[in-house]
C-alpha distance (Angstrom), angle and dihedral (degrees) to the residues before:
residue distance angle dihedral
X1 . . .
X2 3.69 . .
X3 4.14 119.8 .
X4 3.65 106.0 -86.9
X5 3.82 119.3 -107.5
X6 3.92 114.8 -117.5
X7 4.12 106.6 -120.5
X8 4.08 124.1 -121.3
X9 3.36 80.0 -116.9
X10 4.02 100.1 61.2
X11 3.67 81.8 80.5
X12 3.63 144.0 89.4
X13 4.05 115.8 -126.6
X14 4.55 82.9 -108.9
X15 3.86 91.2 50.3
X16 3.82 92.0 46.1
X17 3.82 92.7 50.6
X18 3.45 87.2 56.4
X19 3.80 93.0 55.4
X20 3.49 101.9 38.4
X21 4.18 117.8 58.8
X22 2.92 130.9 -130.8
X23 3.89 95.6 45.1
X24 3.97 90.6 -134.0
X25 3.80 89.0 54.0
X26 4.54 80.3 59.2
X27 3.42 91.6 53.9
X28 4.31 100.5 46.8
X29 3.96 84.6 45.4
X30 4.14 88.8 52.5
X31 4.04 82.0 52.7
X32 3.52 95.2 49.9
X33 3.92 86.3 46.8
X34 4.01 101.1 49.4
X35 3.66 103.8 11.7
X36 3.99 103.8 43.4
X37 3.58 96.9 28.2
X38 3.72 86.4 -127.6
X39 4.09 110.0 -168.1
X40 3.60 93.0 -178.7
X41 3.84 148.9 25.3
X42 3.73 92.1 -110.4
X43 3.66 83.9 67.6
X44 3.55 101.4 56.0
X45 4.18 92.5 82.7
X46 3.66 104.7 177.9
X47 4.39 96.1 47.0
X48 3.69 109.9 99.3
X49 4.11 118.2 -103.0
X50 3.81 92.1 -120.6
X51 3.85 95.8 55.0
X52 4.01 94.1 38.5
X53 4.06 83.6 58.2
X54 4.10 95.4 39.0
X55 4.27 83.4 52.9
X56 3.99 93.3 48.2
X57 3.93 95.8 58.9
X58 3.96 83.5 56.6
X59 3.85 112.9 24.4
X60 4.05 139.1 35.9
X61 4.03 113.8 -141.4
X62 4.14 101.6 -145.6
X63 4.01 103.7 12.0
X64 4.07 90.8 -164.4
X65 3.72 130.1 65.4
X66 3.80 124.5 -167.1
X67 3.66 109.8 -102.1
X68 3.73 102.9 174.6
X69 4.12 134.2 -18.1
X70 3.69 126.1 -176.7
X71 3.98 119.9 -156.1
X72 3.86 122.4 -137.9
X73 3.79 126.5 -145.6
X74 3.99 89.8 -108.0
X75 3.41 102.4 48.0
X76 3.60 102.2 -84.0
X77 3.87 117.8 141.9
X78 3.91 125.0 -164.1
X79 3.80 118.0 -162.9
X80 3.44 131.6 -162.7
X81 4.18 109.9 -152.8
X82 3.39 122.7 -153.2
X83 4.05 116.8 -152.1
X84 4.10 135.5 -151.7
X85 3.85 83.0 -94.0
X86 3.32 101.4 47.2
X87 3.93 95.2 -104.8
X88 3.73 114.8 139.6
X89 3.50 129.6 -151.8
X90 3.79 138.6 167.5
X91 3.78 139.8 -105.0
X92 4.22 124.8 -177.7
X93 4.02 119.1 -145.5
X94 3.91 96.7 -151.4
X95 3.80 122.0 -156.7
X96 4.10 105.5 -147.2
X97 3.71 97.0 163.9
X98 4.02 144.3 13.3
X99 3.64 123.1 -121.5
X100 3.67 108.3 -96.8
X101 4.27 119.1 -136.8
X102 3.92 132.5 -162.1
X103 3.79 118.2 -128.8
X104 3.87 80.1 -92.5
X105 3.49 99.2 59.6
X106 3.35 98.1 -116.0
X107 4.39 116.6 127.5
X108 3.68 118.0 -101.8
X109 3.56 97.4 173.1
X110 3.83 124.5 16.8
X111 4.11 121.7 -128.0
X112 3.89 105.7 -83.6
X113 3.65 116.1 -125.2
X114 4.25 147.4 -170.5
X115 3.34 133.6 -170.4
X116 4.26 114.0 -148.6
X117 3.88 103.6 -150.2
X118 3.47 133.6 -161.5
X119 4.05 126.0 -128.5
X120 3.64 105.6 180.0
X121 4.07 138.5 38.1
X122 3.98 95.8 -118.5
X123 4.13 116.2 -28.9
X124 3.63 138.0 -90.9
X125 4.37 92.5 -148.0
X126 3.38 92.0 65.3
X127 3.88 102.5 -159.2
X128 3.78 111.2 -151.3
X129 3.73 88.9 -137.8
X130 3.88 98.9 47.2
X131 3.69 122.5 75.3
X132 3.89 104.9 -149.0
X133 4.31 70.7 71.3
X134 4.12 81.3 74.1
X135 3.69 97.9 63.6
X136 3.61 101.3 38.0
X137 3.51 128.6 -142.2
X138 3.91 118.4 -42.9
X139 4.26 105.7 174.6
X140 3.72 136.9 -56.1
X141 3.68 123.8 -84.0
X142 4.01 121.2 -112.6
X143 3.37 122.4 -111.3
X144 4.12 91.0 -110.9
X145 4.05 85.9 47.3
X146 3.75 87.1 57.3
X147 3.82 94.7 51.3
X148 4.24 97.5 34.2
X149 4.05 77.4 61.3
X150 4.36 90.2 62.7
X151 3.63 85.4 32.6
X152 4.14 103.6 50.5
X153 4.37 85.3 36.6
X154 3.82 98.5 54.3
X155 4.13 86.9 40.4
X156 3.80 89.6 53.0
X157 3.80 92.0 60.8
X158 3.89 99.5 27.7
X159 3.54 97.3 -107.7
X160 3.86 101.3 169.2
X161 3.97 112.9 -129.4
X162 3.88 99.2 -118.1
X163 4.35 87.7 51.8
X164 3.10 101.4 109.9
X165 4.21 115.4 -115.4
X166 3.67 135.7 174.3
X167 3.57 127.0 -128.7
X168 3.59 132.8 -148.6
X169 3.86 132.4 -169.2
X170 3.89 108.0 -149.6
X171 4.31 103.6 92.5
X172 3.73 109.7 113.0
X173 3.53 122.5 -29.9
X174 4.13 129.0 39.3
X175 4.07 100.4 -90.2
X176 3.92 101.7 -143.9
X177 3.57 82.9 53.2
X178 3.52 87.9 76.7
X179 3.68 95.8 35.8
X180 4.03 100.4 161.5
X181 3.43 96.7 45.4
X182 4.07 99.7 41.8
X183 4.05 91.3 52.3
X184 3.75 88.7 44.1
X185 3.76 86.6 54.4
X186 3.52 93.2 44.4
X187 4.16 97.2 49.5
X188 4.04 85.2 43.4
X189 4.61 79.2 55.7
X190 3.49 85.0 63.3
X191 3.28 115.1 52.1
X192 3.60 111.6 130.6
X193 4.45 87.4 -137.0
X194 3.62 92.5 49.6
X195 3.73 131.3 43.3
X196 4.03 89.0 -31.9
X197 4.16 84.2 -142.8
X198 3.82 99.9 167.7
X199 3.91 120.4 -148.6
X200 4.08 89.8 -104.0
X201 3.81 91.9 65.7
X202 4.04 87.3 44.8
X203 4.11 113.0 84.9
X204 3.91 118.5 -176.2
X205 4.11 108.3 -147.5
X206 3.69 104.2 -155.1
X207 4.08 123.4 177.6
X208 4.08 75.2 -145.3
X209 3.56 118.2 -80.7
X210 4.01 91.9 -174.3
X211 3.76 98.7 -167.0
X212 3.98 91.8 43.0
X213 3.66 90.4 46.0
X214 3.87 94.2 65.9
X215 4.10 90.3 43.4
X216 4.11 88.9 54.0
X217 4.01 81.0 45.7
X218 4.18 87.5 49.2
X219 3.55 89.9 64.6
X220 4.04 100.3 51.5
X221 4.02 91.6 -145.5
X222 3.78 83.0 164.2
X223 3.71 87.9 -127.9
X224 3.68 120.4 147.1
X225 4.34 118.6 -121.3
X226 3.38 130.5 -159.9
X227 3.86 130.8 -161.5
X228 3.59 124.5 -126.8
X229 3.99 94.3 -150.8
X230 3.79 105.7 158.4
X231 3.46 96.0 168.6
X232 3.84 136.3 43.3
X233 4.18 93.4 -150.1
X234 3.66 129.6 59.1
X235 4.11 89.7 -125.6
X236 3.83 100.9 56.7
X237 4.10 83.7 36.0
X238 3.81 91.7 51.5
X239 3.57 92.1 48.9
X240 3.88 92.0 40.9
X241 4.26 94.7 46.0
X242 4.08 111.2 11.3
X243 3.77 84.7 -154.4
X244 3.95 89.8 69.1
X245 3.87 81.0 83.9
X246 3.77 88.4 63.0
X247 3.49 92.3 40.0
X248 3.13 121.5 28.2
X249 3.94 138.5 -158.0
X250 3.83 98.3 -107.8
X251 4.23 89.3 44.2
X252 4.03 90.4 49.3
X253 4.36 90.9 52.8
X254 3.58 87.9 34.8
X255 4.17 86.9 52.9
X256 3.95 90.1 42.5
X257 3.99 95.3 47.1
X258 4.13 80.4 61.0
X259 4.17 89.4 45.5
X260 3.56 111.3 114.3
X261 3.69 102.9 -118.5
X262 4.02 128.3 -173.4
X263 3.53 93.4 -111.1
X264 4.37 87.8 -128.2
X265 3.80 85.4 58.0
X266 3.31 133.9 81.9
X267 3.86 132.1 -149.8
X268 3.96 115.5 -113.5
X269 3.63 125.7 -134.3
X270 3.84 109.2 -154.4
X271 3.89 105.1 -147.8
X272 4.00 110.4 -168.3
X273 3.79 96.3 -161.3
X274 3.68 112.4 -150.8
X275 4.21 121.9 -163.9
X276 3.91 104.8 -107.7
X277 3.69 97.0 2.5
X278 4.31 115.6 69.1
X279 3.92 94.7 -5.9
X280 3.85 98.5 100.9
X281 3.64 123.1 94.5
X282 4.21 88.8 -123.7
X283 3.68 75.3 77.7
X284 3.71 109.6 46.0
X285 4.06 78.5 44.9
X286 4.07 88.1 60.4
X287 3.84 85.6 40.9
X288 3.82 98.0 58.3
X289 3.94 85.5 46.7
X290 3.33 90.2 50.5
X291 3.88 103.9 49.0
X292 3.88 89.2 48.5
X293 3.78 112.5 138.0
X294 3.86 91.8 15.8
X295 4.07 117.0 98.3
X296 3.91 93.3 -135.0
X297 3.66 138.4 165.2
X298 3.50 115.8 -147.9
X299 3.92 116.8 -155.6
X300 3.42 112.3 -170.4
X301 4.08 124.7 -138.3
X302 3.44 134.6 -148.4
X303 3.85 108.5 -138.5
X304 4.44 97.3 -120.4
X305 4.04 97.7 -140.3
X306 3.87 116.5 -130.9
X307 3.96 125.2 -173.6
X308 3.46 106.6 -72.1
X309 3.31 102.6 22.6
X310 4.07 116.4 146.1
X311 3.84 88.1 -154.7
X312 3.85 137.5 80.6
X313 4.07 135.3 -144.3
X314 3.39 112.4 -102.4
X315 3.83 126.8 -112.1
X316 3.74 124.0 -93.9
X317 3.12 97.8 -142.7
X318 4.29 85.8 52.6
X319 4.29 97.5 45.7
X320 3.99 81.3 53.2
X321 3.99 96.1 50.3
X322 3.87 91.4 39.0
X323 4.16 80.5 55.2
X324 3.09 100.4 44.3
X325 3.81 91.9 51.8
X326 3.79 98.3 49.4
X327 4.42 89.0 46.1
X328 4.03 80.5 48.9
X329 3.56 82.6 56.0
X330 3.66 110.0 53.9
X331 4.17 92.4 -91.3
X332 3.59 123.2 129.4
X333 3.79 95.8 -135.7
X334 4.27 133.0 -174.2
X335 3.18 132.1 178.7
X336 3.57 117.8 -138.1
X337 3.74 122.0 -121.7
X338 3.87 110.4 -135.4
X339 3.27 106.0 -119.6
X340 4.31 122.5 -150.1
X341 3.92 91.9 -1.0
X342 3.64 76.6 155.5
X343 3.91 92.6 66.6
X344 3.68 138.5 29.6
X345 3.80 93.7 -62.8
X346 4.27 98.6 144.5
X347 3.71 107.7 102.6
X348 4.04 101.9 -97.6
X349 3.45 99.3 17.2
X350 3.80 108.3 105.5
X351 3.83 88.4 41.3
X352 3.67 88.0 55.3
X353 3.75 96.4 41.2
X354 3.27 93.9 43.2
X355 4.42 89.1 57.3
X356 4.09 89.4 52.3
X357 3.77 81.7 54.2
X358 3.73 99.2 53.4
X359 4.06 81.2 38.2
């Protein structure tokens, strides 16, 4: 296959003014990008026909088209995204909250919404509970196939560009894996001419890259990060993530006690709870121990069984106990809602049922 062409939206509004001339052609192009959703240079109306043809020999406009997407009951929609090369990878458009009406009718508060985004093709940590693990690790994402991801997702269900919309980095692929091209992504967010997505409404999952944790840290994005923790021993967390014995639990709090942190936020700690594994309260015992000296939030996850799967969903009647505990014990503690059980919401799942389909 031919080399892939970078996308106009691999680029930061000061690197595309230095591509495109005149400067005010840069900035109409950036609106076309982020404001109008554009998807191709057709769309871009007011940019002249010679430059629109001069950019298409080098550059792509959207480098992701929408292969497949399955809607849940509560909102919850899980797309499939096809790439230039015929990679596909997957992207979640979360429901947090409904849209709120006076006894007029009129909206008080709009719905609430996040979009779950991808970094990688596949995954090099290969989490025995995940199934992106399955397919193994294909390439990282670029920087513009990060963003086309918020971009194509908020265009799909007319989200205008100035609503406001959180994003969060835990789809396929382990984020600070792909370092350069996730902080790229996430300073490109932010531009005040495009989606204007500052670094408080940006959250960087991470199954706890210790060493990569305090680089993303070095470069004070003001970005939020969560933990994917799982486990409050090295033995159940080796088994759960191989690349605990890398990175250890003890090197990943050590790493987040150096995290710059908004000092009215608090760090979270996802906990994937697994049926027979982490769902005792030894464990949320260990957990409070562990947290000490760290102002964390906890939100706790039901593990969403796929076919195959070794593992079991927890209890109700165990998530509440294990929250209950860790509140009893000076944690602020959620439990997650599982959202689109009804669809193909696991991460990897509608990719991979999706290629027994085509099979």
């Amino acid at each position: 296959m031919s080399e892939l062409k970078p996308s106009l939206m691999d680029y930061t509004q000061k690197e595309l003014t230095k591509l495109v001339k005149p400067a005010f052609r840069a900035k109409q192009i950036y609106s076309w990008l982020y404001h109008n959703y554009a998807s191709s240079y057709e769309d871009m109306k007011n940019i002249p026909k010679n430059l629109k043809e001069e950019l298409s020999q080098k550059y792509i406009v959207n480098p992701l088209t929408i292969a497949n997407k399955e809607e849940s009951i509560d909102g919850t929609i899980k797309y499939l995204l096809e790439l230039q090369d015929g990679k596909t990878m997957e992207a979640v458009w979360l429901k947090m909250k409904d849209e709120q009406l006076d006894c007029n009718g009129e909206v008080v508060q709009e719905a609430k919404y996040t979009i779950c985004v991808s970094t990688q093709v596949g995954c090099k940590v290969g989490c025995t509970f995940c199934l992106t693990a399955k397919g193994g690790f294909t390439r990282d994402l670029s920087a513009g196939e990060i963003v086309a991801q918020v971009v194509t997702l908020k265009k799909d269900n007319n989200h205008k560009h100035n609503r406001k919309i959180n994003i969060v980095y835990m789809g396929m692929g382990e984020p600070l894996d792909n370092l350069t091209n996730l902080t790229k992504a996430i300073e490109i967010f932010k531009e005040d001419e495009g989606l204007c997505i500052s670094g408080k409404r940006q959250t960087v999952s991470t199954s706890g890259l210790s060493s990569k944790i305090d680089k993303l840290g070095e470069m004070d994005l003001g970005v939020h990060i969560a933990i994917s923790l799982h486990a409050v021993d090295d033995k159940l967390r080796s088994e759960l993530i191989p690349m605990n014995k890398a990175h250890n639990i003890q090197s990943i709090i050590d790493a987040v006690k150096r995290f710059p942190i908004d000092t009215r936020k608090r760090v979270m700690f996802e906990y994937l709870v697994i049926k027979g594994k982490n769902d005792d309260l030894d464990s949320a015992k260990k957990l409070v121990k562990l947290l000490t000296g760290i102002k964390a939030k906890v939100n706790l996850i039901y593990f969403n069984p796929y076919p195959g799967t070794d593992y079991d969903r927890p209890s109700r009647e165990d998530m509440v106990s294990f929250q209950e505990y860790l509140i009893k014990h000076g944690l602020l503690c959620t439990i997650r809602d599982s959202k689109g059980i009804d669809i193909s919401a696991a991460c990897g799942q509608l990719k991979e049922k999706t290629k027994n389909e085509v099979i």
